[in-house]
C-alpha positions as CSV (number, residue, x, y, z in Angstrom):
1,X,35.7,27.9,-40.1
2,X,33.0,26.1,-38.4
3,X,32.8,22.6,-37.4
4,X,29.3,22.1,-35.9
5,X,29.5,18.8,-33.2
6,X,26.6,17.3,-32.2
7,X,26.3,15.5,-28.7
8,X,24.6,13.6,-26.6
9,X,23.2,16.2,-25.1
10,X,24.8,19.4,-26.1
11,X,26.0,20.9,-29.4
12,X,29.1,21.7,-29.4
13,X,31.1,23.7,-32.1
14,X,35.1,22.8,-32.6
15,X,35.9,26.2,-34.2
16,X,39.0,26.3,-35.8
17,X,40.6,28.8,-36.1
18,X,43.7,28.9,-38.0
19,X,43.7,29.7,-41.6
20,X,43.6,27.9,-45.0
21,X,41.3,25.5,-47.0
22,X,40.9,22.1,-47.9
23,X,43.3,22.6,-51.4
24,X,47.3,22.9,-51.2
25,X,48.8,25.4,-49.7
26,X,52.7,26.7,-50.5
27,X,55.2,24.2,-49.8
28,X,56.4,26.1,-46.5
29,X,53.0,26.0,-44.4
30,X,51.2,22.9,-43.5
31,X,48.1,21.6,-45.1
32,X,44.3,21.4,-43.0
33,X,42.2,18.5,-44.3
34,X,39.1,17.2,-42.7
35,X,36.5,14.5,-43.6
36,X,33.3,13.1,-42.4
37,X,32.0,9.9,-42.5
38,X,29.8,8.2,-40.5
39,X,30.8,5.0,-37.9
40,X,29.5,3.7,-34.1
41,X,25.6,4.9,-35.8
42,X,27.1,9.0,-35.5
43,X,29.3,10.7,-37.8
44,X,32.7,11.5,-37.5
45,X,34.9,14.4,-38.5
46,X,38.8,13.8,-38.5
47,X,40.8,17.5,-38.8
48,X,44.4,17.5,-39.3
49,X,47.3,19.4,-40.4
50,X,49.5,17.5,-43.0
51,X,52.8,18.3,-44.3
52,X,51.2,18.3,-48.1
53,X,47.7,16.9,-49.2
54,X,48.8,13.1,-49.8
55,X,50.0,12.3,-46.5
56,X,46.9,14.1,-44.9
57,X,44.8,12.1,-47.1
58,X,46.7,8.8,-46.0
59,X,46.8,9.6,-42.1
60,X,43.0,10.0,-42.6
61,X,42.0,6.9,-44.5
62,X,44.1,5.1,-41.3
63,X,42.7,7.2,-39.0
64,X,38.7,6.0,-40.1
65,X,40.6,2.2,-40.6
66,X,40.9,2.5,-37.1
67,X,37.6,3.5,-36.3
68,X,35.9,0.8,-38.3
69,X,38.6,-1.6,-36.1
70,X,36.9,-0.9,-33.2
71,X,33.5,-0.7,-34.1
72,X,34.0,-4.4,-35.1
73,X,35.0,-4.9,-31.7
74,X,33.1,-2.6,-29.0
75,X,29.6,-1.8,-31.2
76,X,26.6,-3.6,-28.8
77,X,24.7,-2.6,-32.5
78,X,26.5,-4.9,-34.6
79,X,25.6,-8.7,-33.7
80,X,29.1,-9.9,-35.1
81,X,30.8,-7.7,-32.7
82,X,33.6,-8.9,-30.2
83,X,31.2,-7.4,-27.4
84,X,27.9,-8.5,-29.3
85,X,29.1,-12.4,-29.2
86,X,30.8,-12.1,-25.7
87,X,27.5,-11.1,-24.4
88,X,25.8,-13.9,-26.5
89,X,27.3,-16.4,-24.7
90,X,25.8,-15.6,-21.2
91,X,25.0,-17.2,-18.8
92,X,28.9,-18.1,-18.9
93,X,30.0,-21.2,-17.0
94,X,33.2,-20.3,-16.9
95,X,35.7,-17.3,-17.9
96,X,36.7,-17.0,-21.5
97,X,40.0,-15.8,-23.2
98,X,39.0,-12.1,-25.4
99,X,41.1,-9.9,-27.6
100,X,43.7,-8.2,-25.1
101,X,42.4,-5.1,-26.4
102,X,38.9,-6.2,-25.5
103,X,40.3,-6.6,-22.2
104,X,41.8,-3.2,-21.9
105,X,38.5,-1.4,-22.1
106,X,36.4,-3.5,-20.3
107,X,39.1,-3.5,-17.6
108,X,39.1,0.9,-17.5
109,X,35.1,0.3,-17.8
110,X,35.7,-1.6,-14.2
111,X,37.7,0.9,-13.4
112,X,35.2,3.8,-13.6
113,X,32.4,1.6,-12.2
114,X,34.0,1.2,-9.1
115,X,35.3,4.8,-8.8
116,X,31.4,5.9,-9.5
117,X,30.2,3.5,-7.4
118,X,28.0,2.0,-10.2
119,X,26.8,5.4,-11.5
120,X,28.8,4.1,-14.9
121,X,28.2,0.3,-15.6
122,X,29.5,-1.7,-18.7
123,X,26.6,-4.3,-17.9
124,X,24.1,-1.8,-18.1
125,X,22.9,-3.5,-21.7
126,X,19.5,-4.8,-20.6
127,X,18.9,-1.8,-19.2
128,X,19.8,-0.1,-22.1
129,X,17.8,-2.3,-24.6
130,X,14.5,-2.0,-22.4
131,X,15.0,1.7,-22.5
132,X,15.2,2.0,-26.0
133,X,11.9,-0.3,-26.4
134,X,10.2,2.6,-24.1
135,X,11.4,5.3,-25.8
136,X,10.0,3.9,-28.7
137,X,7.2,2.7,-27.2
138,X,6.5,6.1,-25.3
139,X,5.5,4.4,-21.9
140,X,7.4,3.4,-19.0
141,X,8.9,-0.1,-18.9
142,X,6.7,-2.6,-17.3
143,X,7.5,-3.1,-14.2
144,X,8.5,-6.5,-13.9
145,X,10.4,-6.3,-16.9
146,X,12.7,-3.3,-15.3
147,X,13.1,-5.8,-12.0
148,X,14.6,-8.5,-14.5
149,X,16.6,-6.3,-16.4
150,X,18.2,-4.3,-12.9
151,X,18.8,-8.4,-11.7
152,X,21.2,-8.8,-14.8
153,X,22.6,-5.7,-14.1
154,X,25.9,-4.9,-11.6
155,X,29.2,-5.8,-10.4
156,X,28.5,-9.4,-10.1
157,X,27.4,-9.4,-13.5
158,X,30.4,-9.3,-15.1
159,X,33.7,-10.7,-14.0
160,X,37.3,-10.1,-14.6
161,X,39.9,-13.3,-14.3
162,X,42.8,-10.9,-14.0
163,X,45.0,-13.2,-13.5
164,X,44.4,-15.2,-17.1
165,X,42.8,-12.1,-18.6
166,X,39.6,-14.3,-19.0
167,X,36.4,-12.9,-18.5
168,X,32.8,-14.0,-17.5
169,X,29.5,-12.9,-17.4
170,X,27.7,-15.3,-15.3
171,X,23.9,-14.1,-15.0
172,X,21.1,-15.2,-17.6
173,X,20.4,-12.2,-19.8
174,X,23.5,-10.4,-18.9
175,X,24.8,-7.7,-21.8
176,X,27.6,-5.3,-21.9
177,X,27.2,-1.8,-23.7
178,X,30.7,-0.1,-23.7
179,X,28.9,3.4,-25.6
180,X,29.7,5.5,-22.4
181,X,33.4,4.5,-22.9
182,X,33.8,3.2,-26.2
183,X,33.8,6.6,-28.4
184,X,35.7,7.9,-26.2
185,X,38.4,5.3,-26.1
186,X,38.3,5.0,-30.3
187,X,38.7,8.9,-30.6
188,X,42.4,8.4,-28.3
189,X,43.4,5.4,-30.4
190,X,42.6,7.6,-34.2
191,X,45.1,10.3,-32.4
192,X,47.6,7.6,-31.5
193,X,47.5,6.3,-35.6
194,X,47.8,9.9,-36.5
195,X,50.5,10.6,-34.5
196,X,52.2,7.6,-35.9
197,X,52.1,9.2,-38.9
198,X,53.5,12.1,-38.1
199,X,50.6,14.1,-37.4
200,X,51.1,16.4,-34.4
201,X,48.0,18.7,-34.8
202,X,44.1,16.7,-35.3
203,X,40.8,17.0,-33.8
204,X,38.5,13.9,-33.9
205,X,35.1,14.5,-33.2
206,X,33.4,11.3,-32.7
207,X,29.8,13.5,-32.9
208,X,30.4,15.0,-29.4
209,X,33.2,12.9,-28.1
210,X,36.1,15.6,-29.3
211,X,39.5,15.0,-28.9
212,X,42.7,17.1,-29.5
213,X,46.4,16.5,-30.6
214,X,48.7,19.8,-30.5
215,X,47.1,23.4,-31.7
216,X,46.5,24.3,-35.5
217,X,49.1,26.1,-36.6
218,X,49.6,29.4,-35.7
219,X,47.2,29.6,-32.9
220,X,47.0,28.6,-29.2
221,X,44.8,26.0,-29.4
222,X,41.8,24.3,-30.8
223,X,38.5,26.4,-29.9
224,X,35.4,24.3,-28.8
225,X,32.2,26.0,-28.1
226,X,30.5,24.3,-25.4
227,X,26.5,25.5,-25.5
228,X,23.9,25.7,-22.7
229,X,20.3,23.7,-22.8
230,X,18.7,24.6,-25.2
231,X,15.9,26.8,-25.6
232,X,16.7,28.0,-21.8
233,X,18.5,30.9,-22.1
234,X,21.3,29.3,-20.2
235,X,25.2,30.3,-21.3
236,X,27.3,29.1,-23.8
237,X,31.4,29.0,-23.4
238,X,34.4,28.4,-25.6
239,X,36.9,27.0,-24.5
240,X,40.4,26.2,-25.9
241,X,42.1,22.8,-26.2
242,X,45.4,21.3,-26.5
243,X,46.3,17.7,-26.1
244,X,43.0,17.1,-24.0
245,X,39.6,15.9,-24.7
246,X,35.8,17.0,-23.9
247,X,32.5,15.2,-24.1
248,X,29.1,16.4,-23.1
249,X,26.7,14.1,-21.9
250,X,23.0,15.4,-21.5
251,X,19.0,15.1,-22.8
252,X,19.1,17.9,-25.8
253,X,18.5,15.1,-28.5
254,X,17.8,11.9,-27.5
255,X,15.1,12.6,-24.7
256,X,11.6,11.3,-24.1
257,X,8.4,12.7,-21.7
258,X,6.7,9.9,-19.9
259,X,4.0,10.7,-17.9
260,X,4.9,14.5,-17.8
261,X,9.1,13.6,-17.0
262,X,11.6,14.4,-18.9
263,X,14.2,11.0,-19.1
264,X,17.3,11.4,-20.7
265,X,18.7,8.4,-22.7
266,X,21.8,8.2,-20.2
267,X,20.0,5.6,-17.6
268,X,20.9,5.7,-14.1
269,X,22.2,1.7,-13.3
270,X,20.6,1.7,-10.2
271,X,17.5,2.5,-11.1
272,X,16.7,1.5,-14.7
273,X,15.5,4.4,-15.4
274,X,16.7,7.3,-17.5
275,X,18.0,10.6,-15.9
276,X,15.5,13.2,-15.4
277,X,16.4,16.3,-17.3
278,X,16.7,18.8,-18.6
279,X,20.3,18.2,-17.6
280,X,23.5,18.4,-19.4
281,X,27.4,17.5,-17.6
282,X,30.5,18.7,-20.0
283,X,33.8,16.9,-18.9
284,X,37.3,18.0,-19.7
285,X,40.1,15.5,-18.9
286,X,43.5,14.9,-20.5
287,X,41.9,11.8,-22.9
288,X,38.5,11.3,-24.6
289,X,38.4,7.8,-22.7
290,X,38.0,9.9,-19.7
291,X,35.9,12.4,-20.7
292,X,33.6,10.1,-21.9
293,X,32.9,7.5,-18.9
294,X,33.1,10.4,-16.4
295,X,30.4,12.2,-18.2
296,X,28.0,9.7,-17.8
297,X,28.7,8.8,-14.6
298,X,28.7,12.8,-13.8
299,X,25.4,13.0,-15.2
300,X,23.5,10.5,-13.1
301,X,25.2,11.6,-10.0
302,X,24.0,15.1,-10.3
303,X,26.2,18.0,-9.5
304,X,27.2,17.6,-6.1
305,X,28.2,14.1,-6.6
306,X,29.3,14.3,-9.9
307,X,31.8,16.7,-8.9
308,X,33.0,15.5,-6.3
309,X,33.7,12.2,-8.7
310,X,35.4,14.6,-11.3
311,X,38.0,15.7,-9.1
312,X,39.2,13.0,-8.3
313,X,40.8,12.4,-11.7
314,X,43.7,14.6,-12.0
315,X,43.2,17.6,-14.7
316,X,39.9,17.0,-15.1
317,X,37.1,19.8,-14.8
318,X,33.5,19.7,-15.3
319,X,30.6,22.4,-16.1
320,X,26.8,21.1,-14.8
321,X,24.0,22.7,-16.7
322,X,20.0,22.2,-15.5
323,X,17.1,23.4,-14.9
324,X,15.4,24.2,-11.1
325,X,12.1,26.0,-10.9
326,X,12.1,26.5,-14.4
327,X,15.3,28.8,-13.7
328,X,19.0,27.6,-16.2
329,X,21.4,26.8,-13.4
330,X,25.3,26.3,-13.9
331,X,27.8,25.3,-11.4
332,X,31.4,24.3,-12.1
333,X,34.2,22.6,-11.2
334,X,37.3,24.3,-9.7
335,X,39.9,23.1,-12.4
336,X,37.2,24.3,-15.0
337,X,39.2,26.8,-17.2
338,X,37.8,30.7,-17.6
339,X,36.1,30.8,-21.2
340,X,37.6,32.4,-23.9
341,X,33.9,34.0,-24.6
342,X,30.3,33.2,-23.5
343,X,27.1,34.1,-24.7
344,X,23.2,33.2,-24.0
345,X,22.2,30.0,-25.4
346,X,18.6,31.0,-25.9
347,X,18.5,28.8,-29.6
348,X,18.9,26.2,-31.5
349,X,22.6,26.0,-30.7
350,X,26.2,27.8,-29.9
C-alpha cells in the first residue's frame, strides 16, 4: 500500500509495507488503520497499528485532538492563536507570561536560530507575510517595504526572560511564524499521545513532515520514498525508518519566477528574499522537530553550509538536491543511510 506525501518541496511516499486492510483482522495479529484529515492549512494522515479496530479508532481521534491543540496555539494563520495574539501585542513594553508549552517551542526555535546563525528565524513573520503578497502579486517586494520588514526581523526581535519564562517582542511590526518548527514539533507530540495509548507502531505525516514510532508489524521498518526535483531527471531513494523522523524542504510546489528566478517559499532571513531554486534539502534526525527546523535552515545555507549545520546534531543526515548548469546534482551527508532502492525522478513524482 501507498501513502503518497506531499512536501514542501519534495513528494515523498511512506510506503508501507506490511500487510492487511483497514477492516479487522483475526484476533492474534494487530490491526492497520489510517485517516486523513486536514489541519495547520495541509492534510494529515495518522497510520497505526491497534490491538483491535476500537482502540485504533480511539488513539486516532486523540491523536488529531492533539493536532487541533496545537494549531490553536502555534498557527500564525489563525488570528485567535496563542502565537497570532502574542505577536499582536508588539511593540511589547515589557515581557509577558505565555503557555509553558508556548515557551517550549519558541525556546528550541532560539535554539536552532542561534546554531544556524539566523539561517532559521521564528521572527521571520513580516518577512513571511511580504513574501506571500509577492507571490501573489508576481513582482518583487518593493524595496522599501523589504528594508522595513528585515528591521523587524532578528535576534533582537524577540526576547526570552528565561529566568520568569516571559517573553517579549520589542520592535514595531514584529511577528513570529513557528511553520519551519511547528509541524514538526505537533507530528512528535501525536506519537507521544499514541504511545500513551499503547500504540507502539504509527506514522504521522503532517503533508511532508513524517514521523515514525516502532516498524509495522512484521517488517524492518517504515519505507519512505524520498524523490528527486522534479521534471530533472535527478534520483529518487527509499529509505527505511524506525523511531526517527524526515522532512523535505524545497521549491517543487510552492515556487514563484520573478524576473526570470526561481524563489522558493522558504525565505532566507537575512535577505528577505526567497531561496533561489530549483533546490530541495531532505533531513533525517531522531524527531520531526528536528527534521523540520534543520531543513529550513539547511536549505538557505546551501549544501556546504547546510551540512556542515546537519552534523552537528547527533544522528542526523541530510541529502541536497539542485540544479547547476542545468545538470540534477546530489551530494549527501556522511550519516545519510544507503537506500533501500533508487530510481530516476524524471516525473511527476516517486
Amino acid at each position: 500500500m501507498r501513502l503518497e506525501v506531499y512536501t514542501r518541496g519534495l513528494v515523498l511516499a511512506a510506503v508501507l509495507m506490511a500487510a492487511g486492510t483497514l477492516a479487522c483482522r483475526p484476533a492474534a495479529g494487530p490491526v492497520r488503520i489510517s485517516e486523513t484529515r486536514r489541519a495547520m492549512g495541509v492534510p494529515w494522515t495518522i497510520t497505526l497499528y491497534a490491538p483491535h479496530v476500537p482502540a485504533g479508532r480511539a488513539a486516532l481521534a486523540a491523536a488529531f485532538a492533539e493536532v487541533h491543540r496545537l494549531e490553536g496555539m502555534l498557527s500564525d494563520y489563525d488570528p485567535t492563536s496563542d502565537v497570532s495574539r502574542l505577536s499582536g501585542a508588539s511593540p511589547m513594553p515589557d515581557a509577558v507570561p505565555v503557555d509553558p508549552e508556548l515557551w517550549r517551542v519558541l525556546e528550541q526555535a532560539v535554539g536552532f536560530r542561534d546554531s544556524s546563525g539566523g539561517a532559521f528565524d521564528p521572527t521571520i513573520g513580516p518577512l513571511t507575510t511580504l513574501w506571500r503578497q509577492a507571490r501573489k502579486a508576481g513582482r518583487m517586494p518593493q524595496a522599501e517595504k523589504l528594508a522595513a520588514a528585515r528591521e523587524a526581523v532578528g535576534p533582537e526581535a524577540l526576547q526570552l526572560d528565561r529566568g520568569r519564562r516571559r517573553v517579549r517582542l520589542p520592535k514595531p511590526g514584529s511577528r513570529l511564524d513557528l511553520g519551519g518548527i511547528g509541524m514538526g514539533y505537533t507530528a512528535d507530540r501525536v506519537l507521544d499521545v499514541l504511545r500513551g495509548r499503547g500504540i507502539d507502531s504509527a506514522l504521522v505525516d503532517a503533508s511532508g513532515d513524517v514521523a515514525a514510532a516502532g516498524r509495522p508489524p512484521g517488517t524492518s521498518g517504515w519505507r519512505v520514498a524520498v524523490a528527486g526535483l522534479t521534471g530533472t531527471g535527478s534520483t529518487a531513494v527509499t529509505i527505511e525508518l524506525v523511531d526517527a523522523a524526515v522532512t523535505t524542504s524545497g521549491d517543487a510546489f510552492q515556487a514563484v519566477e520573478l524576473d526570470g528566478i526561481r524563489y522558493s517559499h522558504v525565505i532566507d532571513p537575512r535577505t528577505g528574499l526567497g531561496v533561489v531554486g530549483p533546490s530541495a534539502v531532505t533531513v533525517i534526525a531522531a524527531d520531526c522537530t528536528t527534521a523540520d527546523a534543520l531543513a529550513t535552515a539547511a536549505s538557505v545555507l546551501g549544501p556546504r553550509e547546510g551540512a556542515a549545520l546537519v552534523a552537528r546534531f547527533p544522528g542526523a543526515a541530510a541529502r541536497f538536491v539542485w540544479l547547476e548548469d542545468g545538470r540534477p546534482r546530489e551530494t549527501t551527508t556522511p550519516a545519510w543511510p544507503t537506500p533501500l532502492s533508487q530510481s530516476s525522478s524524471s516525473g511527476g513524482g516517486p
